[in-house]
C-alpha positions as a printed Julia matrix, in Angstrom:
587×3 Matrix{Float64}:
   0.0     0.0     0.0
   0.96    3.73   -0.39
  -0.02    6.89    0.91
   0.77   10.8     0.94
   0.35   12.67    3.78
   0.89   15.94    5.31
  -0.37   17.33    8.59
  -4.27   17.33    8.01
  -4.69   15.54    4.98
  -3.98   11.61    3.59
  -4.78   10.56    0.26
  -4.52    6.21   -0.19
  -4.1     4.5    -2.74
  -4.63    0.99   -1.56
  -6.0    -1.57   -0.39
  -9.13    0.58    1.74
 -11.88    2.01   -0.28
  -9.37    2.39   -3.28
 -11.28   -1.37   -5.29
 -14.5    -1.52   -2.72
 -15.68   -5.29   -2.6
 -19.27   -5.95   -4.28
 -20.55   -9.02   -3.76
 -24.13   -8.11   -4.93
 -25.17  -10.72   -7.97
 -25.88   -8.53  -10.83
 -29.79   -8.04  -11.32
 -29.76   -9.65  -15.0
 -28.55  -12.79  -13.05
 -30.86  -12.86   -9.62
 -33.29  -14.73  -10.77
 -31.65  -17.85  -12.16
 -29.22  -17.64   -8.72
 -32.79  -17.53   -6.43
 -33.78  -20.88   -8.08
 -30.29  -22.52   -7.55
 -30.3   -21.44   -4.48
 -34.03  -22.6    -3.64
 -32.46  -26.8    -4.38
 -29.17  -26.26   -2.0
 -29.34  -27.18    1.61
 -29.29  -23.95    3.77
 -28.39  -22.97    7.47
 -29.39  -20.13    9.62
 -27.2   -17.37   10.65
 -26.86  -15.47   13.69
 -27.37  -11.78   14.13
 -23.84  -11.18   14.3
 -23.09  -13.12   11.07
 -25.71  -11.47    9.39
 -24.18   -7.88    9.9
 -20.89   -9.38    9.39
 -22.46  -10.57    5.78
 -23.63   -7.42    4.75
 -20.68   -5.32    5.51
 -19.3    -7.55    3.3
 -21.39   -7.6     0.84
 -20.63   -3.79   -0.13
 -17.33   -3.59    0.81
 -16.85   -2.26    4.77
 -13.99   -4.76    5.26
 -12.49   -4.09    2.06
 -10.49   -5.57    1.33
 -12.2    -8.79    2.54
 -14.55  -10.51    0.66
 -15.68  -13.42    2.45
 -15.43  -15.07    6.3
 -12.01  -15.19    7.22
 -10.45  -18.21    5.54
  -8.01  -20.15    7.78
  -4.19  -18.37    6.63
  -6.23  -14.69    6.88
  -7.57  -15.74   10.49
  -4.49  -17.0    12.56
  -2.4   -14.0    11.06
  -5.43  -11.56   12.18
  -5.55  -13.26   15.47
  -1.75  -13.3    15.74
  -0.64   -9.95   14.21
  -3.32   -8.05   13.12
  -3.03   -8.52    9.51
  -4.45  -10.7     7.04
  -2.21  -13.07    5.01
  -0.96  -10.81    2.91
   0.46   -7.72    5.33
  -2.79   -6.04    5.32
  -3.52   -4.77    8.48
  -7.08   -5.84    9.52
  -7.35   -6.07   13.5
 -11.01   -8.1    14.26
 -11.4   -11.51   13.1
 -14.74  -11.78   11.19
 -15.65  -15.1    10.82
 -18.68  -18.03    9.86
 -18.43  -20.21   12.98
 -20.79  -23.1    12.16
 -22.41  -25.65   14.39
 -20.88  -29.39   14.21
 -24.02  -31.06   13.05
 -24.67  -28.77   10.29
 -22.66  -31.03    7.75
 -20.94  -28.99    5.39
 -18.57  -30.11    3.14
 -15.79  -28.76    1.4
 -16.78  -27.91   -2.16
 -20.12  -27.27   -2.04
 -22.79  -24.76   -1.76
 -25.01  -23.84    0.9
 -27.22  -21.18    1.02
 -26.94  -18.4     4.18
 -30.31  -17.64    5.78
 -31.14  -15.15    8.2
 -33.79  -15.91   11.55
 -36.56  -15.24    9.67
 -35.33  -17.61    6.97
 -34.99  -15.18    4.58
 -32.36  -16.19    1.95
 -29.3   -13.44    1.42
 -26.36  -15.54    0.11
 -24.9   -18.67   -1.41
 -21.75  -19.82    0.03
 -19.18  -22.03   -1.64
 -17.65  -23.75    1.0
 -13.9   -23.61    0.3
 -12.26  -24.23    4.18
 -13.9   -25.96    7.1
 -10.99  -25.09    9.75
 -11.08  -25.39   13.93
 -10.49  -22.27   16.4
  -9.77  -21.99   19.53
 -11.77  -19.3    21.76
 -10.21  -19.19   24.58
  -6.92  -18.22   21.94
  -9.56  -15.72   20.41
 -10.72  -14.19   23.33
  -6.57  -13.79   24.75
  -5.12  -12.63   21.68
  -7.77  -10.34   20.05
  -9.68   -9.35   23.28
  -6.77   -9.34   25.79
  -9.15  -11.38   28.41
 -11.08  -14.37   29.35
 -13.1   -12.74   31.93
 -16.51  -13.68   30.68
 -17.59  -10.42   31.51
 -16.57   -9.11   28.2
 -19.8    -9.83   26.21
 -17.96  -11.26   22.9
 -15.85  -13.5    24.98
 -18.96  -14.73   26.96
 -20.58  -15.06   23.62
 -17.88  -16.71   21.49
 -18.28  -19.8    24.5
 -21.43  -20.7    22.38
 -20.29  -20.62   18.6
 -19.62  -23.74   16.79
 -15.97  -24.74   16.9
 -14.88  -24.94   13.05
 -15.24  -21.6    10.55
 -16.45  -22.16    7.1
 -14.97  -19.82    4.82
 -15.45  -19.24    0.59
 -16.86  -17.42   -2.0
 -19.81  -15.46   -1.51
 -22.35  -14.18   -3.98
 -24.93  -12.21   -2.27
 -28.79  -12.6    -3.53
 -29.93   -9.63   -0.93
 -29.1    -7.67    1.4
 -30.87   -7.83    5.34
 -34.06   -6.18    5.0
 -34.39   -2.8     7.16
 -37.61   -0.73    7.15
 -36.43    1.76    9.32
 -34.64    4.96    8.45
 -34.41    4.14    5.16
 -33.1     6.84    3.4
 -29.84    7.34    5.75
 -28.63    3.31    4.88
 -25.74    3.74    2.51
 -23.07    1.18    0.95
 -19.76    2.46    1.13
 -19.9     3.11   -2.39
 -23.13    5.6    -1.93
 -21.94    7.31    1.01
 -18.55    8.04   -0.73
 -20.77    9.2    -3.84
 -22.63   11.79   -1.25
 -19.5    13.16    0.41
 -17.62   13.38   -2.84
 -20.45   16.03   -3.49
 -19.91   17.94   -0.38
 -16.51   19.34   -2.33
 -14.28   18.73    0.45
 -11.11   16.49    0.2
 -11.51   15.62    4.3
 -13.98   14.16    5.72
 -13.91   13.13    9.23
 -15.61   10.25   10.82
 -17.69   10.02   14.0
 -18.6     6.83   15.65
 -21.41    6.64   18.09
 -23.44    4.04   19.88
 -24.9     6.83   22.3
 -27.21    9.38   22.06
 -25.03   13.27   21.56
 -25.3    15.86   23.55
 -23.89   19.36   23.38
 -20.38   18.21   24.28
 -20.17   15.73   21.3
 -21.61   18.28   18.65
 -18.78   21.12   20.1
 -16.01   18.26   19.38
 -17.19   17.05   16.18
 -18.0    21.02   14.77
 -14.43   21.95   15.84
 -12.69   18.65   14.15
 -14.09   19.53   11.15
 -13.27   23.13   11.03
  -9.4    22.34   12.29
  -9.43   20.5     8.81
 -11.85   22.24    6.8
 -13.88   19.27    6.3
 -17.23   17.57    6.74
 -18.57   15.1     8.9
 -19.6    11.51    8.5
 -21.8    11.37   11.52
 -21.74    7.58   11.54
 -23.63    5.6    14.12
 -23.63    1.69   14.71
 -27.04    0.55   14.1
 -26.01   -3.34   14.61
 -25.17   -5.05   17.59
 -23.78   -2.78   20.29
 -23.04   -3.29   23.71
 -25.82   -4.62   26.01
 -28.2    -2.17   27.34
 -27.6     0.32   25.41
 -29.71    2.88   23.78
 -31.88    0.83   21.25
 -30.82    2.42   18.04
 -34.07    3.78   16.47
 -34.23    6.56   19.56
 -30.37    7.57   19.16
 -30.61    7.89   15.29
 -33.8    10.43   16.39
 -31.92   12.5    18.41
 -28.93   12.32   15.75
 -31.75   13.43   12.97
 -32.56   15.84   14.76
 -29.3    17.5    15.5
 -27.97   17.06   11.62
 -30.94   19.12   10.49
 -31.33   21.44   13.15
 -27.77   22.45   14.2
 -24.86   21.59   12.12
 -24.38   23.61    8.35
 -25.83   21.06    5.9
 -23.02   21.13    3.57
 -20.73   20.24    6.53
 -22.65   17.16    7.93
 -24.04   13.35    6.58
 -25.68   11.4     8.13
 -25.53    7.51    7.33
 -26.02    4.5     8.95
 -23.68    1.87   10.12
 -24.93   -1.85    9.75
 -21.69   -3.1    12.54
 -21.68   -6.04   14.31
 -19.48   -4.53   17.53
 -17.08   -6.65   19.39
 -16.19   -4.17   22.31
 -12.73   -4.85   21.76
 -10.97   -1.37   22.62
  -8.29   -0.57   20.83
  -8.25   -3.23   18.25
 -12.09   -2.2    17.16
 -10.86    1.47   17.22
  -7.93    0.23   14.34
 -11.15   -1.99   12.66
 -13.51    1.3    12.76
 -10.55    3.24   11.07
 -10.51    0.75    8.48
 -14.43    0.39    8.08
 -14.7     4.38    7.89
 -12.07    4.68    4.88
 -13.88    2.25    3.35
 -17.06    4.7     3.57
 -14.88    7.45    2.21
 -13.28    9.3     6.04
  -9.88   10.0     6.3
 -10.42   11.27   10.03
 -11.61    9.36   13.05
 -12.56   10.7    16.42
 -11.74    8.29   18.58
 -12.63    8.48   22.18
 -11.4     7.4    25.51
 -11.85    3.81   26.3
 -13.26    3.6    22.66
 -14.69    0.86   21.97
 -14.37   -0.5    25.28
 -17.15   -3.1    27.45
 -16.39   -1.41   30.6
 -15.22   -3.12   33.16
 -13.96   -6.68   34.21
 -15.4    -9.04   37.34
 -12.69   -7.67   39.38
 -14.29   -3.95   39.08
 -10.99   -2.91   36.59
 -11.7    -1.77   32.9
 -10.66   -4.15   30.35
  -8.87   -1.59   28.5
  -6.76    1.55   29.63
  -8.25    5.08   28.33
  -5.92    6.02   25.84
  -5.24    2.97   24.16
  -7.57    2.73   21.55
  -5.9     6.33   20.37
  -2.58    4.84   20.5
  -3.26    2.0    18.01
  -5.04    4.22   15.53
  -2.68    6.99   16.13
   0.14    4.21   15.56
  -1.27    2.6    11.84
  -2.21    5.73   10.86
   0.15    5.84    7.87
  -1.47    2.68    7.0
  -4.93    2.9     6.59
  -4.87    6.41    5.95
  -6.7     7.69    8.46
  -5.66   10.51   10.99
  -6.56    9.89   14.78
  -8.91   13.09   16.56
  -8.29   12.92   19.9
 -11.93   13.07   21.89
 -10.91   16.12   23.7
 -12.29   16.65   27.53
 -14.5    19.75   27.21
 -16.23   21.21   29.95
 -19.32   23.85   30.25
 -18.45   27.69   31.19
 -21.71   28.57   32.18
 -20.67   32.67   32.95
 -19.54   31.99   29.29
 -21.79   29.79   28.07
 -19.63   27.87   26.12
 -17.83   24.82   26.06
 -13.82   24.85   26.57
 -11.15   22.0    26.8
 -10.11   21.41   30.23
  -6.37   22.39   29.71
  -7.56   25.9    28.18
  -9.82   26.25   31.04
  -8.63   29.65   33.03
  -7.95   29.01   36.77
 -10.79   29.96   39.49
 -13.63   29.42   36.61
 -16.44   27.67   37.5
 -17.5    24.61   34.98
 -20.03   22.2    34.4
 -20.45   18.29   33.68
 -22.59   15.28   33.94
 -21.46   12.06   33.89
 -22.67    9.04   32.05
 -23.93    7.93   35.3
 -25.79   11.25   36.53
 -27.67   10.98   32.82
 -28.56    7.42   33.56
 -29.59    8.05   37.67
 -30.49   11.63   38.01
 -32.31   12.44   35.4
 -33.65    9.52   33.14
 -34.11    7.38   36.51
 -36.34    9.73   37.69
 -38.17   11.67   34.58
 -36.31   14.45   34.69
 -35.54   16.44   31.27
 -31.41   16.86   30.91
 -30.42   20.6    31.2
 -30.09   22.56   27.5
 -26.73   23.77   28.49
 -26.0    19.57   28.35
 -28.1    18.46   25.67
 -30.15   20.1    22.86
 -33.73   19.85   23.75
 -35.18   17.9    20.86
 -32.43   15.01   22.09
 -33.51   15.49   25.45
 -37.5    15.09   24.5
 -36.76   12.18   22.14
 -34.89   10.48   25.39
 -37.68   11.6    28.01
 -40.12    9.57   25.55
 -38.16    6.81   25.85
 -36.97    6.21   29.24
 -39.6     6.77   31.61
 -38.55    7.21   34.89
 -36.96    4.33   36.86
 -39.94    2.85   38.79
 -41.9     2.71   35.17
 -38.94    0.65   33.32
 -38.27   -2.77   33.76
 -36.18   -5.04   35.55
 -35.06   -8.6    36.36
 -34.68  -10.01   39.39
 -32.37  -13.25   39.29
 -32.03  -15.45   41.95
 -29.26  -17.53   41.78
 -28.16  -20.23   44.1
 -27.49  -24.16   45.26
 -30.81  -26.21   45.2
 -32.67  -25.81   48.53
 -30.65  -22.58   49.29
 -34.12  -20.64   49.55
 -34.87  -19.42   46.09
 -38.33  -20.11   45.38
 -39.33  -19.08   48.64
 -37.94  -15.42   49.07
 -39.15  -14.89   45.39
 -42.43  -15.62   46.26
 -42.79  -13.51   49.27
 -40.77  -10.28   47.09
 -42.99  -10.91   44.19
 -46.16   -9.86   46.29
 -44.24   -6.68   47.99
 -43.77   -6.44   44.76
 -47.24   -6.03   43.38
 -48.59   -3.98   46.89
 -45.97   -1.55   45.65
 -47.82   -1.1    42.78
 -45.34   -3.4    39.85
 -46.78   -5.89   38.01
 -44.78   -9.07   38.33
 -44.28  -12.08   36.27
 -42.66  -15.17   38.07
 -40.01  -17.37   36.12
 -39.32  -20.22   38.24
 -36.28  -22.83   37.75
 -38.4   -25.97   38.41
 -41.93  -24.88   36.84
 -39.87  -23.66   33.51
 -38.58  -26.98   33.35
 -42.14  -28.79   32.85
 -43.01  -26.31   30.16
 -40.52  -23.65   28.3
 -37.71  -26.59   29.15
 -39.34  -29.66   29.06
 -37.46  -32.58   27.36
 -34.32  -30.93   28.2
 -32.11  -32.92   30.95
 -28.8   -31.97   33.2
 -26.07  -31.67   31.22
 -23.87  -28.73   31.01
 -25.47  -27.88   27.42
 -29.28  -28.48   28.4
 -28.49  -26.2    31.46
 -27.07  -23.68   29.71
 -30.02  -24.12   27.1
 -32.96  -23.47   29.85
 -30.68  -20.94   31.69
 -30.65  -18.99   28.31
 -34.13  -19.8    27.43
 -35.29  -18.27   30.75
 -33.21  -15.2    30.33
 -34.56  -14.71   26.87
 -38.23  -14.72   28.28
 -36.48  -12.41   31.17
 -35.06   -9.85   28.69
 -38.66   -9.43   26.58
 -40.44   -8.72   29.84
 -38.21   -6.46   30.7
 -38.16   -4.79   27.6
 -41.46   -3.98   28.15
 -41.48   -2.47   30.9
 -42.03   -5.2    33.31
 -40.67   -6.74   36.55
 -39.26  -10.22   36.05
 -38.25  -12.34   38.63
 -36.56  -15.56   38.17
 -35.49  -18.33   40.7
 -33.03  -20.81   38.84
 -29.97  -22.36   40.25
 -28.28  -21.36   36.98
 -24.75  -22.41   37.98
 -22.36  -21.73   35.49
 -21.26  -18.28   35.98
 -20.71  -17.7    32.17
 -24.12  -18.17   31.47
 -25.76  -15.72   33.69
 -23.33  -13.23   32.35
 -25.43  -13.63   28.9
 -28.15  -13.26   30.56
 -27.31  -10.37   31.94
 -26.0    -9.25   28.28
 -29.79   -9.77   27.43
 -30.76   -6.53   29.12
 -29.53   -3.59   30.07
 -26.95   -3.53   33.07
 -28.99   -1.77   35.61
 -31.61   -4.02   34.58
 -30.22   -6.93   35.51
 -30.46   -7.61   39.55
 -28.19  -10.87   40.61
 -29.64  -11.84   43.91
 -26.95  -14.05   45.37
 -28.72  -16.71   47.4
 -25.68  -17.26   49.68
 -26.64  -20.75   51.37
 -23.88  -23.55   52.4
 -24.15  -26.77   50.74
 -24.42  -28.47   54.61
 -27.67  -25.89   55.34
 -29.28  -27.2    52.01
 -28.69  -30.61   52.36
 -30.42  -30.2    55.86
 -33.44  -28.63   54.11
 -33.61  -31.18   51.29
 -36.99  -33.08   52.59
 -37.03  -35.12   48.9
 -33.35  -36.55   49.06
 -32.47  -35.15   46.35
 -28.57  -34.37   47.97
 -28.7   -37.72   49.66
 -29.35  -39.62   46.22
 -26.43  -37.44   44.25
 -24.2   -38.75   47.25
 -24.71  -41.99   46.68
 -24.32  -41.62   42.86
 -28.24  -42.28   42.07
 -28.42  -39.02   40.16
 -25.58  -37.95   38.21
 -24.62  -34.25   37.52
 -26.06  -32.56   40.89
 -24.95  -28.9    41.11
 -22.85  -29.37   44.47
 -22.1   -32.51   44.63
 -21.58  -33.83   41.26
 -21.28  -30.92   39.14
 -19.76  -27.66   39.77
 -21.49  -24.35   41.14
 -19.35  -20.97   40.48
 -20.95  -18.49   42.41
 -21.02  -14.7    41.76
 -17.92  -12.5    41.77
 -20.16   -9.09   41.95
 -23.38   -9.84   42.65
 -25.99   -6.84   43.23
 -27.66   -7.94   46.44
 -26.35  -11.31   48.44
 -28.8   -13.0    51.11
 -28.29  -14.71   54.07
 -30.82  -17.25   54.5
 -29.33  -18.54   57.87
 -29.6   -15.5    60.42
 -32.64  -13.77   57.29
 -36.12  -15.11   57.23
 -37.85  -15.07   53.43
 -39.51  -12.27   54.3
 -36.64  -10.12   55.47
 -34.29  -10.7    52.97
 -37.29   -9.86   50.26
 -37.65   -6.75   52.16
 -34.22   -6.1    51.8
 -34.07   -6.61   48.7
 -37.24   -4.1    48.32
 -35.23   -1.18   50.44
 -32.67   -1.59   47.64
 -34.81   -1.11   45.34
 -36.64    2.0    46.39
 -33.04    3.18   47.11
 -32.29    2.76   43.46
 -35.54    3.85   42.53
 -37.03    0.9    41.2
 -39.81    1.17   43.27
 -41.71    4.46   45.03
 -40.16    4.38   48.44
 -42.98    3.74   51.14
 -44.3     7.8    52.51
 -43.61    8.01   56.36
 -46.68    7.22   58.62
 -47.87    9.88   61.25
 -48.12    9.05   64.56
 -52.21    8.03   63.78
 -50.95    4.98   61.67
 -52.18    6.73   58.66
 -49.63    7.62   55.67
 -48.3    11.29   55.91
């Protein structure tokens, strides 16, 4: 590859963006490939592969043009580069199941959940990965925290790699007429006139702070900006996509110069993988036509580990892209710290700030707790009001949004019987409740389904995906499963948002619950009647950071579910209780 640069500008030659990949089947020949495809066998994809597929399919990971074959994997996974130099940070891959058959030389056709058919495959490689080499290399971690290492535990275990010819792409009916290819959205800032366009990736709603950064990157360079927000799989919990691209609608026609600003869609799959994803977004972003990225602190990044410590330090995603910048052609914008003057009423970096001067800031967390958590409208010196309406529609306060309650503990520990006493505090408080419990699942959502560490994990997941939909809407969820691989109700937890997922910790020792256990059930797994008891037979990992943990020794059922309902009134889950006068009746 070459490039020219200078201080503001870099013009590339190859291999991002310069030969986009198009994968599309030309129109002349879509019918006759729909009917071949209609006689070959066919699999279903996942979510993720199905973003992965149409990035591809236009050319986002130019200059890839399929799932990683074998040589282009281990040399991403190892160095960051494909086979042949090319730096390319992220594996993107096909894992496949084991009983799904394919062979080597064939075709199989790539459907989506809904069975909808996008692509025909020719199988070329059928190789084996390792994740727990995956997770290390790439990700830096096996803390099953990080949501793409707790969800690479459950792909299949060989890749399938080849050619690709793609029939459609995913169908979207929503915001149609901001979801560009590469190709179009190159087209529409070629127009604009200007030779530097810089790139803005978001997965959160903007406020003020964000618009001050991204107006002043582009004037440093004269350019405009690609206001480019991932509308694919994000992080868990956070804001659903069709409110953020609102609020971004709303602030590209209302408050940026229209010449200056376009909007357009991003179709990513995100891995949360800090720095690396930072060097993968540069990459993705020339291939939409940017030869700027802002890149944030911590960009990219899942937060932080079960030991309470980010996975990833601040600055290091703006190393990496800083560091290949020659490479890919794209110039690294620091996400400077601004703060809010109000006896100026502007914004100002926080190294220009003049000593004595009073400034303003809210946190992530004050957006989340003192003001969405309770109703309250964000300030206008923080956030433009339309964004701040658009958000006040969609997060009602706390005690209106839902939440899941997840009781988690050894058999007999006292589940199923503090659940039932919180689920009717509860409704007197005024929440409407549905009840998911381990054993009663099992004789209907899990029946059939026995003890193994993959029909656990298949319940435990089933329940959680019943969890997440009721919480979605608004409801209170609790569930009472012993759910004892530690993994597993991480993805759970990676259902919903993070402060809607409560882990109640049902701290009982194995010699109290044996005690309690008037069917036998411990007795029989000690004498080796029933194989692959959690406790005795099979392993229980308890929780690292749980949210609430009860003691059912010194606690009766209906004191820990009161303490569990004081924590949630603190946290404003639930209306705290009004004091009583001295008469008995509420003040």
């Amino acid at each position: 590859m070459q490039t020219t640069t200078d201080a503001t500008k870099t013009t590339l030659i190859a291999p991002y963006g310069g030969h986009l990949v198009d994968l599309m089947v030309p129109a002349a020949e879509l019918a006759e490939a729909r009917a071949y495809a209609s006689t070959l066998p066919s699999i279903q994809i996942s979510a993720r592969a199905v973003c992965d597929l149409e990035m591809l399919a236009g050319g986002a990971f130019s200059p890839l043009d399929r799932f990683m074959n074998e040589a282009d994997f281990r040399h991403v996974v190892s160095e960051m580069r494909l086979a042949d130099g090319t730096v390319f940070p992220i594996p993107v891959t096909l894992p496949v199941p084991a009983d799904a058959e394919l062979q080597v030389g064939t075709d199989i056709a790539l459907r989506d959940a809904m069975n909808d058919l996008l692509a025909i495959m020719t199988v070329e490689e059928l190789y084996p990965w390792d994740p727990t080499e995956v997770a290390e290399k790439v990700y830096g971690t096996q803390d099953g925290k990080h949501p793409i290492v707790n969800e690479m535990g459950r792909w299949g275990r060989v890749n399938a790699s080849g050619k690709l010819r793609m029939l459609q792409l995913p169908r979207h009916y929503d915001f149609q007429e901001i979801r560009r290819t590469p190709a179009e959205t190159r087209a529409i800032l070629e127009q604009t006139g200007r030779a530097d366009v810089v790139a803005f990736q978001t997965r959160n709603p903007m406020h003020r702070v964000h618009e001050e950064l991204t107006k002043r990157a582009i004037d440093a360079v004269d350019g405009v900006l690609l206001l480019h927000p991932a509308v694919g799989m994000t992080k868990p919990g956070d804001v659903d996509h069709y409110t953020r691209v609102r609020t971004y609608k709303a602030l590209a026609q209302n408050y940026y110069e229209p010449d200056r600003i376009v909007l357009s869609l991003l179709p990513i799959a995100m891995r949360m993988g800090g720095p690396r994803e930072a060097l993968w977004h540069a990459i993705i972003r020339r291939n939409y036509g940017a030869n700027h990225l802002v890149v944030g602190r911590d960009h990219a990044g899942p937060g932080k580990d079960s030991h309470g410590t980010p996975f990833y330090g601040p600055y290091d995603a703006q190393e990496m892209v800083a560091e290949y910048a020659a490479e890919t052609g794209v110039q690294m914008v620091p996400f400077e710290e601004l703060l809010y003057l109000p006896d100026e009423d502007r914004y100002e970096e926080v190294s220009k700030i003049p000593a004595g001067a009073r400034t303003m800031n809210i946190s992530g967390t004050q957006v989340r707790e003192e003001y969405l958590a309770k109703g309250k409208l964000l300030p206008a010196w923080f956030t433009r009001p339309e964004t701040a309406e658009i958000l006040g529609e969609a997060y009602p306060a706390r005690h209106r949004q839902g939440v899941c309650l997840w009781f988690t503990g050894l058999s007999g520990a006292g589940k199923s019987t503090t659940a039932r006493v919180l689920s009717e505090l509860l409704l007197e408080a005024g929440r409407q409740v549905t009840e998911l419990d381990g054993d009663v699942v099992r004789t209907h959502l899990s029946k059939g389904l026995g003890f193994s560490r993959e029909d656990r994990d298949t319940n435990i997941l089933r329940i959680g995906f019943v969890a997440g939909e009721v919480v979605r809407h608004g409801g209170t969820v609790i569930c009472a499963a012993v759910s004892p691989y530690r993994g597993t109700r991480e993805a759970v937890r990676g259902m919903m948002g993070e402060d809607q997922f409560v882990e109640v910790f049902v701290d009982t020792p194995l010699s109290v619950c044996e005690v309690r256990d008037v069917k036998g059930m411990y007795a029989k797994a000690r004498r080796g009647e029933i194989k692959e008891f959690t406790g005795i037979s099979d392993p229980y990992e308890p929780p690292l950071n749980p949210e609430i943990t009860l003691d059912t020794e010194t606690h009766t059922p209906e004191e820990n579910a009161r303490l569990i309902m004081a924590w949630m009134a603190e946290r404003g889950f639930v209306r705290a209780e009004p004091a009583a006068s001295q008469n008995g009746r509420h003040a």
